[in-house]
C-alpha positions in Angstrom: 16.4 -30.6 -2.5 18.3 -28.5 -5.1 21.9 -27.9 -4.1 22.7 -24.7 -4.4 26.4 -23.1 -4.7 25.3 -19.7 -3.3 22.5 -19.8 -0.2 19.4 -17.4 -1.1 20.0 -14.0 0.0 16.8 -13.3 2.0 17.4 -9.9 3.3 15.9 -8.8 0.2 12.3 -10.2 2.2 13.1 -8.5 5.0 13.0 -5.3 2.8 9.6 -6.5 1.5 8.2 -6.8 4.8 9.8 -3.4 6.4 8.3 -1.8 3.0 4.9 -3.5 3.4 5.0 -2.2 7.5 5.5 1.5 6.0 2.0 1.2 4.2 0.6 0.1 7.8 2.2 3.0 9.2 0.9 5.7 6.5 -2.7 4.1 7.1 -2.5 4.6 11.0 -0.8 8.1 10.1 -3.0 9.0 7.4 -6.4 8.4 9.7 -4.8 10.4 12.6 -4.1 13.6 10.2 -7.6 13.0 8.9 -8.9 13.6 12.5 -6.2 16.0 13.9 -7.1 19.5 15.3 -6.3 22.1 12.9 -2.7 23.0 14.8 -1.2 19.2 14.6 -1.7 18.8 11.1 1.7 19.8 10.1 2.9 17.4 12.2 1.1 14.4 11.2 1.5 15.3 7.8 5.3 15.4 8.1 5.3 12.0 9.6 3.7 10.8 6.5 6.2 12.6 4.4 9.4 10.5 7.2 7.6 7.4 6.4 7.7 8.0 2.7 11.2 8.8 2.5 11.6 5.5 4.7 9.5 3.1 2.3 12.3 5.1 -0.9 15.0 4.2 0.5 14.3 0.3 1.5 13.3 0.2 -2.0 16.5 1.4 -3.0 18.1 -0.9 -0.5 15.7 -3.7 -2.0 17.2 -3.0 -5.7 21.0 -2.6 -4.3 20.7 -5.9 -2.8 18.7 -7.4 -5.6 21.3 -6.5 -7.9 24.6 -7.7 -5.7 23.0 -11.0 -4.8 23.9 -14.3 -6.6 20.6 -16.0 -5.8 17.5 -14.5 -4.6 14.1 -16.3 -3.4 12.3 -14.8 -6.4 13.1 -13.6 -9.8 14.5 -10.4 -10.0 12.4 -8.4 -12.3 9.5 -9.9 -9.5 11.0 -8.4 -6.8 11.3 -5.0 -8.3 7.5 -5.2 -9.1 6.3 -5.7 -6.0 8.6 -2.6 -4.7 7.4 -0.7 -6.9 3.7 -1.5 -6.4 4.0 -1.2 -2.4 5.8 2.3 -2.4 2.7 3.3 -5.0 0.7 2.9 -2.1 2.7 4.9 0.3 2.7 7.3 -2.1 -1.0 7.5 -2.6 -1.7 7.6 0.9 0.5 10.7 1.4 -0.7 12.0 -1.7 -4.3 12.4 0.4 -3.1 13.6 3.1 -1.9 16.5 1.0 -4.7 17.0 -0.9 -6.8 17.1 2.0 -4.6 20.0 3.4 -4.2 21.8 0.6 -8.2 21.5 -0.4 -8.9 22.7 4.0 -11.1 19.5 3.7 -12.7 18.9 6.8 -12.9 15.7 8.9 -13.6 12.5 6.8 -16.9 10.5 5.8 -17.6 6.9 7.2 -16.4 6.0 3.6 -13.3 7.6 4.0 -13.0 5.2 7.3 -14.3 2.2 5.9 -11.6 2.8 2.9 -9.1 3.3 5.2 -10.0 -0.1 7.2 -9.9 -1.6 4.1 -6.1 -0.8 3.2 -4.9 -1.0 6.2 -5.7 -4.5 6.5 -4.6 -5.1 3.0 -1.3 -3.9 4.1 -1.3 -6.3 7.1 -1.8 -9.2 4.9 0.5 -8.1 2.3 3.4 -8.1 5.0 2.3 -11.6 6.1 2.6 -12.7 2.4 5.7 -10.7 1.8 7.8 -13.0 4.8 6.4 -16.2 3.2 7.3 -15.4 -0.4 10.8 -17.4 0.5 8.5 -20.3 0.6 5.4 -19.6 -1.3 2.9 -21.3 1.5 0.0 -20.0 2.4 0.3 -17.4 -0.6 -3.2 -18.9 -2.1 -5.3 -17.5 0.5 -3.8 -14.5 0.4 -4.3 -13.9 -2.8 -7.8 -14.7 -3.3 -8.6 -12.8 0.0 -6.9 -9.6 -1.5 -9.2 -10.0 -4.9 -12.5 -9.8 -2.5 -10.8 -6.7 -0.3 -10.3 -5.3 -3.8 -13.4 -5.8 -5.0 -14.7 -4.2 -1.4 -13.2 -1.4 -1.8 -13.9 -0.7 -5.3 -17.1 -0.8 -4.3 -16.6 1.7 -1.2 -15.6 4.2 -3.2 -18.4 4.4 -6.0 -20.1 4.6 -3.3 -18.4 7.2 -1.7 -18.5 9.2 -5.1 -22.0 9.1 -5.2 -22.7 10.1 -1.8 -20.2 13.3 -1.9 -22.2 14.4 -5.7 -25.8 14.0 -3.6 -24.5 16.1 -0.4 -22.5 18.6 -2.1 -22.1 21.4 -4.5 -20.1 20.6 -7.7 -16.4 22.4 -6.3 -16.6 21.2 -3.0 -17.5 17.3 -4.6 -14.3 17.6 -6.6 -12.1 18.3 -3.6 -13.5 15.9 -2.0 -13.3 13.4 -5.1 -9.3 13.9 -5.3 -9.1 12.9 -1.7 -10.9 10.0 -2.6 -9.5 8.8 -5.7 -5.8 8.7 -3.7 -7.2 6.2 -1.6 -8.4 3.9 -4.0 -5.2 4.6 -5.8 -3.7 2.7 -2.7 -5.8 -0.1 -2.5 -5.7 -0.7 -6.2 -1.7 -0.3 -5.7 -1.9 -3.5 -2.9 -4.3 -5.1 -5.3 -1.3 -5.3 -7.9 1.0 -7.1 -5.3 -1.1 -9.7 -4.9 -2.0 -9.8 -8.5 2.2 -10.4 -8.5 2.6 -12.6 -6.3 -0.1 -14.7 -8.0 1.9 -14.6 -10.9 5.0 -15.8 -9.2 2.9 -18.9 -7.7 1.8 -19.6 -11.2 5.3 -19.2 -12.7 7.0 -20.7 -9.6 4.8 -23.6 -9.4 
């Protein structure tokens, strides 16, 4: 084992994790607003908007720390990518909830809830993988199982795009279609942290 003058700062982990968690909570959030009675959607949408905030500032914690450490787990410039790409998907996911206010959208599709399945257990795994990265095991699986979820919902939502065009006029489609593009946005945005931390095992390895 490599001595090491300075011991790795892992806090910056712990930010990884708490950031990956926030994405868990905008899922559960984002599905509740999606269902809420007309009067509670303020509320539900505000809770998204907290949680946002929340994921910003352990990001800003994660670079503070980043930058202050002598030795981190990771390379630096690795740890800022995979920060940035895990607040993407916070922000995507609050980005729907406001689209589907703003647009009066009414209550989601079974694609909308299959998407939203999707995600949320890409998040799960991505805080998983985000406490091991200090170690790189078990990051393998991980990563190919986040290519297939990918690829799953990629699939969900051409499929979902076509269903909305066949059931619905052109303006109302389109509404519909920003809604749905936002949640693919946050699945593709999961999909680059694992395309990350593949990198890191390669470089790593």
């Amino acid at each position: 084992m490599a001595f090491r003058i300075f011991p790795e700062d892992e806090q910056v982990i712990e930010l990884l994790v708490h950031m990956s968690q926030c994405v868990t909570t905008s899922v559960d959030l984002l599905a509740e607003h999606l269902s809420a009675a007309d009067d509670r959607t303020g509320e539900t949408l505000q809770a998204l908007l907290d949680t946002e905030d929340e994921c910003s500032n352990l990001y800003f914690s994660l670079m503070t720390t980043t930058r202050s450490s002598y030795v981190v787990p990771i390379p630096r410039q690795d740890l800022y990518i995979l920060g940035q790409w895990i607040l993407k998907s916070v922000e995507a996911l609050v980005a729907c909830a406001e689209t589907q206010q703003l647009y009066k959208i009414d209550r989601p599709t079974s694609h909308a809830t299959e998407q939203l399945n999707v995600i949320r257990l890409m998040s799960e795994m991505t805080s998983k993988a985000m406490g091991r990265l200090a170690t790189l095991d078990e990051l393998d699986d991980y990563w190919f199982e986040m290519i297939r979820l990918s690829r799953q919902s990629e699939r969900t939502h051409r499929t979902y795009r076509a269903s909305l065009l066949d059931k619905h006029k052109a303006p109302h489609a389109i509404r519909r279609m920003d809604a749905a593009d936002r949640l693919l946005d946050a699945s593709r945005a999961l999909g680059h942290v694992s395309a990350e931390v593949g990198r890191v095992l390669v470089s790593e390895s």
